[in-house]
N, C-alpha and C positions, 0 to 999 in steps of 0.2 A: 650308914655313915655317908655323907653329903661330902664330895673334894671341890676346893673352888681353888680353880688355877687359873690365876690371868694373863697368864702369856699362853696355856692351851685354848683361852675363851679369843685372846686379841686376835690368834691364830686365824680361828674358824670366822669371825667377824669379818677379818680382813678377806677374805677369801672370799664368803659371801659378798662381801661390798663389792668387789673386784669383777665375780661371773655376773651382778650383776648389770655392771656397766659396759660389757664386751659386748658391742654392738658394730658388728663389723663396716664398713662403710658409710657409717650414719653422721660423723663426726669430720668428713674430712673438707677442705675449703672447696673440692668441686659441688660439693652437694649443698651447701650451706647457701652458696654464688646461687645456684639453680633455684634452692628453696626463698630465697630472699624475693624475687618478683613477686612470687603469689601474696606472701605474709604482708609484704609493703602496701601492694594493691588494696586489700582490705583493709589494712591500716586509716591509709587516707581517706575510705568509706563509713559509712556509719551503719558499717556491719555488727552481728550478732560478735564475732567473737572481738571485735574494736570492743564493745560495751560491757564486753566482762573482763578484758585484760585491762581496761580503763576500772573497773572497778577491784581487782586484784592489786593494780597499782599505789589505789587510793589508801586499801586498807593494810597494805605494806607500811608503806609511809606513815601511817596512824598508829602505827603498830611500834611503829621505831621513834617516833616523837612522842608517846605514851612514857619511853623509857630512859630518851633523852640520848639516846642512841645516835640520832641525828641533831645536829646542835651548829653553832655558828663558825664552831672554831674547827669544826670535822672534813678528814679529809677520807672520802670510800674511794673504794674500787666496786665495780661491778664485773665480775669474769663469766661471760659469755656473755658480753649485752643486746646480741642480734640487735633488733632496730631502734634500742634507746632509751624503751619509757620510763625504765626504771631507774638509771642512769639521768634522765634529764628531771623528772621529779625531784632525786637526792638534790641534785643542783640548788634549787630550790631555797635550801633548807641548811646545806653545809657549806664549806669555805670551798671546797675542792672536790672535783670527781673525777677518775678513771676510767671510761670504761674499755672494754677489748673483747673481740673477739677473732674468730679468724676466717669471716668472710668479708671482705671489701664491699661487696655490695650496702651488707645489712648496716655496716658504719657508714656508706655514706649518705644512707636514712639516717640515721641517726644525730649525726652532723648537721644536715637541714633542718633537724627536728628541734636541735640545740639552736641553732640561728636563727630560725623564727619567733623561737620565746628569747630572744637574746639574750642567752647566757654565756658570758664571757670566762668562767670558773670550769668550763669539763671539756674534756681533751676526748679523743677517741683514738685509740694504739689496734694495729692489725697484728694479731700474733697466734700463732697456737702453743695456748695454754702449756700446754705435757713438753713442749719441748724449748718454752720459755726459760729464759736464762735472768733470775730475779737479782742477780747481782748488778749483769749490767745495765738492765731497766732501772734500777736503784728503789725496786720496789720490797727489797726485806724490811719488813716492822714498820714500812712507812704509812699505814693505813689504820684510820679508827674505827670502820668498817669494811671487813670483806666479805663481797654478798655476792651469791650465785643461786639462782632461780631456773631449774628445768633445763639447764647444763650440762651437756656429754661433757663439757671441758675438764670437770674435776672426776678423773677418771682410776679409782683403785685410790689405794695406799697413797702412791707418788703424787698423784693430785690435792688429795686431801693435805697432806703434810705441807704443800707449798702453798695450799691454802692459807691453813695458819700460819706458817712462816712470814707472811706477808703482813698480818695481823699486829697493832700494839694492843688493842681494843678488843674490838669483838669480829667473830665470824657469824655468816650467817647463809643457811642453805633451804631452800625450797623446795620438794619433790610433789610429783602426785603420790599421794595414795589409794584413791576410792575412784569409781566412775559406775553412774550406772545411765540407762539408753535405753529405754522402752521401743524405738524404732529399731537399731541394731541387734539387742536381744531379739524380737521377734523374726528378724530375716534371717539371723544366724539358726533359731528352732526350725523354722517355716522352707528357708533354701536348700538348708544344709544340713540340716537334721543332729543339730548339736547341742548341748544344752543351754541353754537359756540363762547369763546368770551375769551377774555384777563381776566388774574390773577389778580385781585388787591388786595393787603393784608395790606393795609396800617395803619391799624387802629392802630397797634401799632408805629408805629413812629410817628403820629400826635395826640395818646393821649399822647407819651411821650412828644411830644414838650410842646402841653399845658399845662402838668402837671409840667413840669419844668418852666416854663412863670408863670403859675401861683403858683410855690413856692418861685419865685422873681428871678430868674436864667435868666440868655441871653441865651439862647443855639442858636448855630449859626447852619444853617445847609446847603446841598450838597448832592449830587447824584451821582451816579458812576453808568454805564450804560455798561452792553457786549453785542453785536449783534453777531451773527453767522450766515452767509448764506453758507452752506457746503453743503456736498454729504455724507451720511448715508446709510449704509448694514445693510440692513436690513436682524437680528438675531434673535435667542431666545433672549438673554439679551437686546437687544432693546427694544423688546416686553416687556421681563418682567418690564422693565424701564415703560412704557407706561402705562402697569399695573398700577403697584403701584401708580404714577401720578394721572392718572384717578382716582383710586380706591379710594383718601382723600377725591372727591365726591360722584362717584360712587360704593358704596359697591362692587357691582357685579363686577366689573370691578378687582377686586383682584386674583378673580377665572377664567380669563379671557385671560388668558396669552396665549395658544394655537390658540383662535379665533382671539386675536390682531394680530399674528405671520404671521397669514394665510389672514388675509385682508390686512394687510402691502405688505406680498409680491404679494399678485394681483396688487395695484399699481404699485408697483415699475417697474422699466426700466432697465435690468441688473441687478435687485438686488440690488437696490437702490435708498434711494430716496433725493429731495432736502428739510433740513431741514431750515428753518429762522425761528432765533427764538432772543427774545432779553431779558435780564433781566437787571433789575434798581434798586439798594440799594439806600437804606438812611441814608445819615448820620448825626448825631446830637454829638456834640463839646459844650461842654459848660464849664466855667470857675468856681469852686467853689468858689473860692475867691471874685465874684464877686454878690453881691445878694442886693435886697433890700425888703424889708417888705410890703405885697400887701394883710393884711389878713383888707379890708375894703370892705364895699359894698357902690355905690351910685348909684341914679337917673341922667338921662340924659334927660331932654326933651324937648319942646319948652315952 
């Protein structure tokens, strides 16, 4: 006999959703301040990750005017918009945009960013999310898209719920799920003697799915995939890159950044090497308008 109880399944979903967002320090305005010089820097370059977050943008927005999501009369929010692009694209496309997040830096990229394409329709708000007050922003129901892409902001339960509360329309979340790195699998076997294996991070977008399913929600959902097979010079900042990488498992690996530099470049051939690497988001669409009431449990058997 099969028991299906969904307030023991929202339980465990929610919980899941929740450890997996608890990210101590990672979320707060001093770090965000600090991280906004680098991310802006390459922005304004015609760097490798400028060419993929320009093309994540593109197929975002194609992706929501497919469905008519984005339209003339539409008024988004974007909650966590760090430095804009997605936010300034919506622009574009709809009557009104929001975006916020809660480092001053990264909005006030975002603002120039908005001022050069001269768009006079989107506003930029400094706040943190979790402890934003949606009454008196006046932002309950006022949104026909609420969209959050790679976001601590929406953080548990509490976040999620002011999500949609925010919503008349539709919500909408992006997560990673996949990564894989034929350079860092190799240093992580070869330094560290670990094994070798593909990123998967998925837990939060398949506990958001079922947390939405099981609050009566349709959430539809899709994947968005970039591959790279390229040629990499191999630098200090490479290295440091590698570092860091590594370093969200491997401790060691943070203080590591000279040893990375120096066995990179024994491989390489001219000082460079071949990188293939592929990443794969998640995405989840669902319609607030659209719910039905699933707070039952029953038996299934023969």
């Amino acid at each position: 006999m099969t028991e299906v109880n969904f307030q023991r399944d929202l339980a465990y979903f929610s919980d899941l959703w929740t450890n997996k967002t608890e990210r101590p320090g990672k979320a707060t305005k001093e770090m965000w301040d600090k991280k906004a010089g680098s991310w802006i820097k390459e922005l304004e370059q015609a760097t490798k990750r400028k060419g993929r977050l320009d093309e994540r943008v593109a197929e975002t927005v194609a992706y929501f005017l497919g469905k008519n999501v984005l339209h003339a009369e539409a008024a988004v929010v974007d909650v966590g918009c760090g430095p804009g692009q997605f936010a300034v694209e919506f622009a574009k496309h709809v009557k009104y945009v929001v975006g916020t997040d809660i480092s001053a830096q990264m909005l006030e990229h975002a603002e120039l960013t908005a001022k050069k394409k001269e768009l006079s329709n989107i506003e930029f708000v400094q706040c943190d999310f979790q402890r934003a007050d949606l009454d008196e922003l006046g932002w309950r129901q006022q949104f026909d898209l609420v969209f959050a892409s790679l976001t601590p902001a929406i953080d548990g339960m509490t976040g999620l719920e002011k999500l949609i509360s925010m919503s008349r329309a539709y919500c909408f979340n992006s997560t990673f799920v996949y990564g894989s790195d034929n350079i860092e699998e190799m240093l992580t076997t070869e330094l560290y003697n670990r094994p070798a294996a593909p990123v998967w991070d998925g837990r939060w977008f398949y506990s958001l799915f079922n947390l939405l399913w099981l609050m009566g929600y349709y959430p539809e959902t899709t994947y968005h995939e970039q591959s790279k097979n390229t040629e990499v010079e191999v630098t200090a900042e490479l290295a440091e890159h590698y570092s860091r990488a590594i370093g969200k498992k491997i401790p060691q690996a943070l203080e590591d950044s000279r040893r990375i530099y120096d066995y990179l470049g024994r491989q390489a051939s001219e000082g460079k090497l071949t990188l293939q690497a592929k990443t794969v988001y998640g995405w989840i669409l669902w319609d607030v308008r659209k719910r039905e009431k699933r707070e039952y449990a029953y038996s299934k058997g023969e």
